[in-house]
C-alpha positions in Angstrom: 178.5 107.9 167.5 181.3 106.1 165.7 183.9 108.1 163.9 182.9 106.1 160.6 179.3 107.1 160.7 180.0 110.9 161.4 182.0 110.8 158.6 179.2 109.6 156.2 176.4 111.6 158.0 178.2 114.4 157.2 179.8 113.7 153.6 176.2 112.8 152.8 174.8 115.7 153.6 177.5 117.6 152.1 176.7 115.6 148.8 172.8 115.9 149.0 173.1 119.8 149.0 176.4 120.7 146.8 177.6 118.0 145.0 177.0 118.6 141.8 178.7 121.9 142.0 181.8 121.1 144.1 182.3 117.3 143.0 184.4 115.1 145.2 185.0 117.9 147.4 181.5 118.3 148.7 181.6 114.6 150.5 185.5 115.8 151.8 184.1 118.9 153.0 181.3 117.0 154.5 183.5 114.3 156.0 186.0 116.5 158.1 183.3 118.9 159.1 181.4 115.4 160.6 184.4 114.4 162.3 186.2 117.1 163.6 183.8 118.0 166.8 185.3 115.4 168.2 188.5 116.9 168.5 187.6 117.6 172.2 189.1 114.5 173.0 192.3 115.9 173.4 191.5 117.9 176.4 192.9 115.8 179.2 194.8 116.5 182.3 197.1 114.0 184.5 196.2 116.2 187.9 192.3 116.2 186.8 191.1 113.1 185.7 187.5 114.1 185.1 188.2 116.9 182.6 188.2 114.8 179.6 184.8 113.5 180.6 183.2 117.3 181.1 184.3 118.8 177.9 183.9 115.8 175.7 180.5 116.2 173.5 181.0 120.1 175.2 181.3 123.5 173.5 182.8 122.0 170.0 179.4 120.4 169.7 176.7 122.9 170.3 174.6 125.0 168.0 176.5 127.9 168.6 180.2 126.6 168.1 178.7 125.4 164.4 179.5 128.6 162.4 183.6 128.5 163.9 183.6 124.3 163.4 182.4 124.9 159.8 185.0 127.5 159.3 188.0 125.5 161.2 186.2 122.3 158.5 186.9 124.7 155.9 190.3 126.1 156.2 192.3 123.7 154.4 190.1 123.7 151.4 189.8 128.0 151.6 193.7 128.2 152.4 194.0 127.3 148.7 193.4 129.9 146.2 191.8 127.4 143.7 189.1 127.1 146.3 188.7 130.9 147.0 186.0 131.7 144.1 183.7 129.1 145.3 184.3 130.0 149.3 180.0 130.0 149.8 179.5 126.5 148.9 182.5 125.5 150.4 182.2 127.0 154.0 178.5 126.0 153.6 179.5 121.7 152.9 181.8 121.8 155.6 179.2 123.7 157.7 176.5 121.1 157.6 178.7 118.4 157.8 179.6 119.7 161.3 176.4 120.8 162.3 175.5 117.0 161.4 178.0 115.7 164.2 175.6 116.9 167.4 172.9 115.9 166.2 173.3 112.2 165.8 175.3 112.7 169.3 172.0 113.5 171.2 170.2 110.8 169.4 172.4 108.3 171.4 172.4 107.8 174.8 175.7 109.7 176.3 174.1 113.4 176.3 175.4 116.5 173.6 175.8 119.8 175.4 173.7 121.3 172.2 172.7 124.4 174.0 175.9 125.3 175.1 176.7 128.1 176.6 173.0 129.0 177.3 172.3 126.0 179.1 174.0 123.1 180.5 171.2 120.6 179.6 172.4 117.5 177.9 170.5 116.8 175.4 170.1 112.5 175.3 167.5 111.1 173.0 168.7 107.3 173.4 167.3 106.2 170.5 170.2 104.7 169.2 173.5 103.4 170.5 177.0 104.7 169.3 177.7 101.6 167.0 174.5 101.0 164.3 175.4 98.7 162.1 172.5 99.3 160.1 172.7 103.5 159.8 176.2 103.3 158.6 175.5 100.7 156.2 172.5 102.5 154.7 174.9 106.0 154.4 177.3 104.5 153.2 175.8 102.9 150.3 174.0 106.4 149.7 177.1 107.9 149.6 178.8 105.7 147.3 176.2 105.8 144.5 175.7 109.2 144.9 179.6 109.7 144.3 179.9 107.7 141.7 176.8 108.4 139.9 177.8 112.6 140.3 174.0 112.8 141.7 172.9 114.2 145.2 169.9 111.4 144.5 171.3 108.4 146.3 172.7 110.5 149.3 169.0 112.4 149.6 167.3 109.0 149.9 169.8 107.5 151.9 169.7 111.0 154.6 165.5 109.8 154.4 166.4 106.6 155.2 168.5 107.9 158.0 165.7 109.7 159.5 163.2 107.0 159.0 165.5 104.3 161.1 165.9 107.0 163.7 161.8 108.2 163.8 161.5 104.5 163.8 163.7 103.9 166.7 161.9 106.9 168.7 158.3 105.2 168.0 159.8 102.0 169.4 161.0 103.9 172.6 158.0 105.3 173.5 156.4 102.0 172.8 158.9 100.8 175.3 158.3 102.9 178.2 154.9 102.5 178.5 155.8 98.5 178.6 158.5 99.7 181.5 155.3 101.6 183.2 153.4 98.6 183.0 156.1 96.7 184.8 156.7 98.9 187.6 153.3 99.0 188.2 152.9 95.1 188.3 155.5 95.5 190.5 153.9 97.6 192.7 156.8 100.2 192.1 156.3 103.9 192.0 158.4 105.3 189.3 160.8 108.0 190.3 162.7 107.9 186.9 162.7 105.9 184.3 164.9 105.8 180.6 164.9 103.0 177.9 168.4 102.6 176.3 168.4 100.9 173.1 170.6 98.1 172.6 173.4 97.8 169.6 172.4 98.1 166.5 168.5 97.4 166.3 165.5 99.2 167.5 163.9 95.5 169.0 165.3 95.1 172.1 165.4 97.8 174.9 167.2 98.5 178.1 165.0 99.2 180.7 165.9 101.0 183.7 164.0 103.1 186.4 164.6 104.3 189.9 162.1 103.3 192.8 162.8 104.2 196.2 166.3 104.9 195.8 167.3 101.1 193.8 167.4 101.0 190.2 165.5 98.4 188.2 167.0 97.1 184.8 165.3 94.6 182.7 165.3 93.9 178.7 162.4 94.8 176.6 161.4 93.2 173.3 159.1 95.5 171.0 157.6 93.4 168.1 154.1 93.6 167.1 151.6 91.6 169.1 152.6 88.9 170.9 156.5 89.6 170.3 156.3 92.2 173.3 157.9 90.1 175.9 160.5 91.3 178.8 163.1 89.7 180.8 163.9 90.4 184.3 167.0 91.9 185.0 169.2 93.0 188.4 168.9 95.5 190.8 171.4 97.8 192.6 170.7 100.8 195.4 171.9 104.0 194.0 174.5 106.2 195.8 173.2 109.9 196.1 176.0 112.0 197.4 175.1 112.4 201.4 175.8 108.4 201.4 179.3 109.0 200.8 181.7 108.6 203.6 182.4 111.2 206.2 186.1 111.3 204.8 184.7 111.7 201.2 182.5 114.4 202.2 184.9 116.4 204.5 187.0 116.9 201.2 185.6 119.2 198.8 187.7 118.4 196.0 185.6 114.7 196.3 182.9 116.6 196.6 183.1 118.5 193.6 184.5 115.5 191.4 181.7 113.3 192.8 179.2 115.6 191.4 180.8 116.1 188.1 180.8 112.5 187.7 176.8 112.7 188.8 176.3 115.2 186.1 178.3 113.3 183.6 176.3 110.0 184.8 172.8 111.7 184.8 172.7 111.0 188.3 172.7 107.1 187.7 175.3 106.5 190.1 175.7 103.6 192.0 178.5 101.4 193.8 179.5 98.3 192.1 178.7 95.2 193.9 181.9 93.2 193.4 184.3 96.2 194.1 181.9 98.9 196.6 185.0 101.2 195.9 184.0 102.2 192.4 181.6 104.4 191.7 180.2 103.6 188.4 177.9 105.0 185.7 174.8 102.6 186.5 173.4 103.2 183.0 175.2 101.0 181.4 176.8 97.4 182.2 179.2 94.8 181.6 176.8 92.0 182.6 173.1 91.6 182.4 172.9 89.8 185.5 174.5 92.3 187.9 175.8 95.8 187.5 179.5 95.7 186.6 180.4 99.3 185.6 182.0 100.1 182.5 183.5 103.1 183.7 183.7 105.2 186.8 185.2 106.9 189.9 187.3 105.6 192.9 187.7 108.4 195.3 190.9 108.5 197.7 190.3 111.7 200.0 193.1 113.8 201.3 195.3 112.4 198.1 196.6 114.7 195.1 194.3 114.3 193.3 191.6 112.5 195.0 189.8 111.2 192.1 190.6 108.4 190.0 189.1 107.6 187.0 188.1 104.1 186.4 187.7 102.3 182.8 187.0 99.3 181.4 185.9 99.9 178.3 188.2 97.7 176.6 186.6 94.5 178.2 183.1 95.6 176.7 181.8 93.3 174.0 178.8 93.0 171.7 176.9 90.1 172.4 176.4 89.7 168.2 174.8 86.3 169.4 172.9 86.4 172.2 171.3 89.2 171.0 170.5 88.0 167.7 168.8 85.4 170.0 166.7 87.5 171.3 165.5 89.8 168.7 164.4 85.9 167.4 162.7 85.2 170.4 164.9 82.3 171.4 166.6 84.1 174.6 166.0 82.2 178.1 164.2 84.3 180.6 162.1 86.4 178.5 158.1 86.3 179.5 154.5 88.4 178.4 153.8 91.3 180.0 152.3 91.3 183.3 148.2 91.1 182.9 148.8 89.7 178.9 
């Protein structure tokens, strides 16, 4: 999720349970706890490109890295001997504003390592995306009464308003994927594996995507009541398992290794981009709706030091504010009833 939105997830919290003994420091408290697991963004190394990508949303945001976070959250507030009488409540605020941080990280679509180090599951709920508009807005505003007002009120029924958009989101998901099931099986396509991304900002329109014998199918899904359940077709790409990479690629075991890193990282939606077959990209998510242009990924150069390049284009990414208000209206080209509706 967005720095911003961290931020007031955890001040909020923070607020709802200790502001009216800690004041303005309970939202602080709450703010750097909600921010600082991402400090794991200044592992890097130049000689192995795919490091940031394995410890980002690592160690520093599992259940069991909570108690040191709070405590690291904590310090400059405890360093202070003003602060030292009221430690409990103090460690405690900065505490759940951290614990906050991995939790709204495995509601969105990238994958938390919350079990870490007991297992290396990545937990990925997709049921929202990492900007939302309309979550920060509504903790925000929750925040900002309940700080001004000295009341732990506003920021409690703007945390329940939190969970409502997000229980909301998860309804519409599953809504979602039984749509995608109904597709494939117009189709005629036996479903392998299939997610439903959500798309920026609103729980209305869907990403669809699901794997078939070895392709991946993407369309868009739009989840209103009764007849507003329409879907648009989208593009299709063949996925690139690791035994289809090059005999050079697969005699170097540094390539090897990197390519199933980058698998891992990817949730094994891999696939080759179809303007440039030398990247690798992360197929769940694209540049384009009408053909998969990756927005990150790999280019391997076996027998070099270090084989792997890492590939980004995240700074050409754009919301598409209008088109999508377009279709959460209903106005979009291309969008059609289910099949048998």
């Amino acid at each position: 999720m967005d720095p911003l939105t961290h931020a007031l997830l955890g001040a909020t919290a923070a607020q709802a349970a200790f502001g009216p003994r800690l004041g303005r420091h309970a939202w602080l408290l709450g703010a750097v706890g909600g921010v600082l697991p991402d400090a794991d963004v200044l592992i890097g190394s130049a000689s192995d490109p795919l490091l940031a990508i394995e410890y980002h949303r690592q160690f520093t945001h599992a259940f069991a890295f909570v108690p040191l976070g709070g405590l690291a959250a904590a310090a400059p507030w405890l360093l202070r001997r003003a602060h030292r009488a009221h430690w409990r409540p103090v460690l405690a605020a900065a505490t759940i504003g951290y614990a906050t941080h991995g939790l709204l990280d495995a509601c969105t679509n990238y994958g938390t390592h919350l079990l870490w180090p007991f297992s290396e599951l990545r937990t990925a709920w997709h049921w929202v995306t990492t900007v939302g508009p309309l979550l920060t807005l509504l903790l925000l505003v929750g925040l900002f009464f309940a700080v001004r007002g000295k009341s732990r009120l506003p920021a409690v029924l703007a945390l329940a308003g939190a969970l409502a958009y997000v229980g909301g989101a998860a309804w519409q998901q599953q809504r979602a994927l039984d749509v995608q099931a109904q597709i494939a099986a117009a189709r005629g396509h036996p479903v392998a594996r299939g997610e439903m991304f959500p798309t920026v900002g609103n729980p209305l329109i869907w990403r669809s995507v699901y794997a078939s014998g070895g392709v991946l199918h993407t369309d868009r899904i739009r989840m209103l009541r009764g007849d507003g359940v329409l879907w648009k077709p989208g593009y299709t790409v063949a996925l690139q398992p690791e035994a289809t990479l090059p005999p050079a690629a697969l005699a170097d075991p540094r390539v090897v290794r990197d390519y199933r890193r980058f698998s891992y990282f990817s949730a094994g939606w891999v696939a080759r981009a179809p303007d440039d077959p030398s990247v690798i990209g992360d197929a769940r998510y694209s540049l384009s709706l009408e053909s998969f242009v990756p927005i990150w990924g790999v280019r391997f150069h076996p027998g070099a030091a270090p084989p792997t390049e890492w590939v980004d284009f995240t700074a050409r990414n754009r919301i598409p504010a209008r088109e999508l208000w377009r279709e959460i209206q209903g106005e979009a080209p291309g969008y059609r009833p289910l099949p048998g509706g």
